[in-house]
Rosetta silent file (secondary structure, phi, psi, omega in degrees, C-alpha in Angstrom):
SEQUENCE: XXXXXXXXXXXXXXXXXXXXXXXXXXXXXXXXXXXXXXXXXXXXXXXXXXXXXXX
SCORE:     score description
SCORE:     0.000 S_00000001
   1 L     0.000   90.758  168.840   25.425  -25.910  -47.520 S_00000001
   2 L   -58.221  -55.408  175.476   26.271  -29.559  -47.443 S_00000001
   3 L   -95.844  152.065  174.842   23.275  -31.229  -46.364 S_00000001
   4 L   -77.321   -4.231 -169.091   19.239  -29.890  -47.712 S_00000001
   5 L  -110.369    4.133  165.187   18.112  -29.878  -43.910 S_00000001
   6 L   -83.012  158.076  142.530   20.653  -27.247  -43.056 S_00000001
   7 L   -93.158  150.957  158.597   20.704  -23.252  -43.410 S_00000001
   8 L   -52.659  177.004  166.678   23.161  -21.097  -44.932 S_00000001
   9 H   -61.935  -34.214 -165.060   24.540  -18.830  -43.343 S_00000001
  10 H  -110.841    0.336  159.276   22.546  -16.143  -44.367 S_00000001
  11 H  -118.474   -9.122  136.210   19.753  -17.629  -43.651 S_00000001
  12 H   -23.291  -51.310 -172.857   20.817  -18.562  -40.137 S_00000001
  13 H   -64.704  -80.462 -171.013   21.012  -14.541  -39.996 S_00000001
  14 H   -38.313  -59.399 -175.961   17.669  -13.851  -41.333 S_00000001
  15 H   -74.776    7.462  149.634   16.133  -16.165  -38.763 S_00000001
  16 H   -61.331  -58.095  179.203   17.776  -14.288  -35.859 S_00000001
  17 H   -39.991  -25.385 -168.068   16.474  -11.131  -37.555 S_00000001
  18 H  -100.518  -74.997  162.590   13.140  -12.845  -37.177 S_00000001
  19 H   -14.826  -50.897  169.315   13.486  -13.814  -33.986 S_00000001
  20 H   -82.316  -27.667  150.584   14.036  -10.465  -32.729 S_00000001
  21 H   -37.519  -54.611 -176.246   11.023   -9.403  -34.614 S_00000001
  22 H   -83.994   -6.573  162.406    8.720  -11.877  -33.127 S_00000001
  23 H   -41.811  -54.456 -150.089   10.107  -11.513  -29.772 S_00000001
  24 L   -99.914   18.702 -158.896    7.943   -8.294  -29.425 S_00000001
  25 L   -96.433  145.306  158.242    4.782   -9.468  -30.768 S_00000001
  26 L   -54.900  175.744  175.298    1.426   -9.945  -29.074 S_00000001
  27 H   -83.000  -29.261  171.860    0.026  -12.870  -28.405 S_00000001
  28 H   -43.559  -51.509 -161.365   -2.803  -12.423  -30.969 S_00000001
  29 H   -73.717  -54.861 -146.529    0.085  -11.145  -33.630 S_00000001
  30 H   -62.446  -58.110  174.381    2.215  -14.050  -32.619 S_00000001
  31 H   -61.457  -22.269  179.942   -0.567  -16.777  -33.233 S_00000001
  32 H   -71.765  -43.119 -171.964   -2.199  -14.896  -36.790 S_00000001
  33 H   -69.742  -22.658  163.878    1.701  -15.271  -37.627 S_00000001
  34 H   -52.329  -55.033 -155.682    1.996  -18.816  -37.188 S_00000001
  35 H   -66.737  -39.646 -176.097   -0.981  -19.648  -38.803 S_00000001
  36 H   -61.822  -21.691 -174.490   -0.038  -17.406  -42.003 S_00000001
  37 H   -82.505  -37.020 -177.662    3.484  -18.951  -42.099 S_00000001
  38 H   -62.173  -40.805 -157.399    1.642  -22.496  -42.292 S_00000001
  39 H   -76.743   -2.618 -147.435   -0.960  -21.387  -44.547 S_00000001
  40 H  -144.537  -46.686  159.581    2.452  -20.037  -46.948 S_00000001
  41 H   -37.886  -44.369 -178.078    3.930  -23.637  -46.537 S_00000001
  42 H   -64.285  -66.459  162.469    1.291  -25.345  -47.545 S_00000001
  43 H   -52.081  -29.725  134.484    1.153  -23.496  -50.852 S_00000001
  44 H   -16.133  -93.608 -174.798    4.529  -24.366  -51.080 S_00000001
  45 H   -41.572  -75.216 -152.810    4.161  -27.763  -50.994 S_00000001
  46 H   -64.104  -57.664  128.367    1.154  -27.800  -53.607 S_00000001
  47 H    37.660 -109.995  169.910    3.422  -25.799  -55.208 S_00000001
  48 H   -66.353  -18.656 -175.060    6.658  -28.102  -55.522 S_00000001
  49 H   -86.648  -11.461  175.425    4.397  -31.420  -55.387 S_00000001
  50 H   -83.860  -26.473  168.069    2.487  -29.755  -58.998 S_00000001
  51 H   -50.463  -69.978  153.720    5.803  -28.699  -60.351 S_00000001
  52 H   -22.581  -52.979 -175.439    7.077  -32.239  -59.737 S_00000001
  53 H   -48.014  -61.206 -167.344    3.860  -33.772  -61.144 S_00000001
  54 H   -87.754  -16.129  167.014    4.049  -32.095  -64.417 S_00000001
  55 L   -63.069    0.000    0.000    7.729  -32.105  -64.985 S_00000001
């Protein structure tokens, strides 16, 4: 992994694996899952920007 804005390999994989998971989803499932993967970003971010802060 040369560049930070690529995937691995293996995580290339995982998001096909995901893909075919979410293929089969409602729409209802599909949209709760969006929002929870945002809402799991976010904390991320607050995350790496308090880590940063405080380092």
């Amino acid at each position: 992994m040369d560049m930070p804005g690529q995937l691995t390999l293996e995580q290339q994989f995982q998001l096909q694996v995901l893909k075919d998971q979410v293929r089969n989803l409602s729409h209802e499932d599909a949209q709760n899952y969006v929002v929870e993967v945002m809402r799991q970003m976010m904390v991320k971010d607050n995350l790496v920007k308090h880590l940063l802060k405080n380092a």
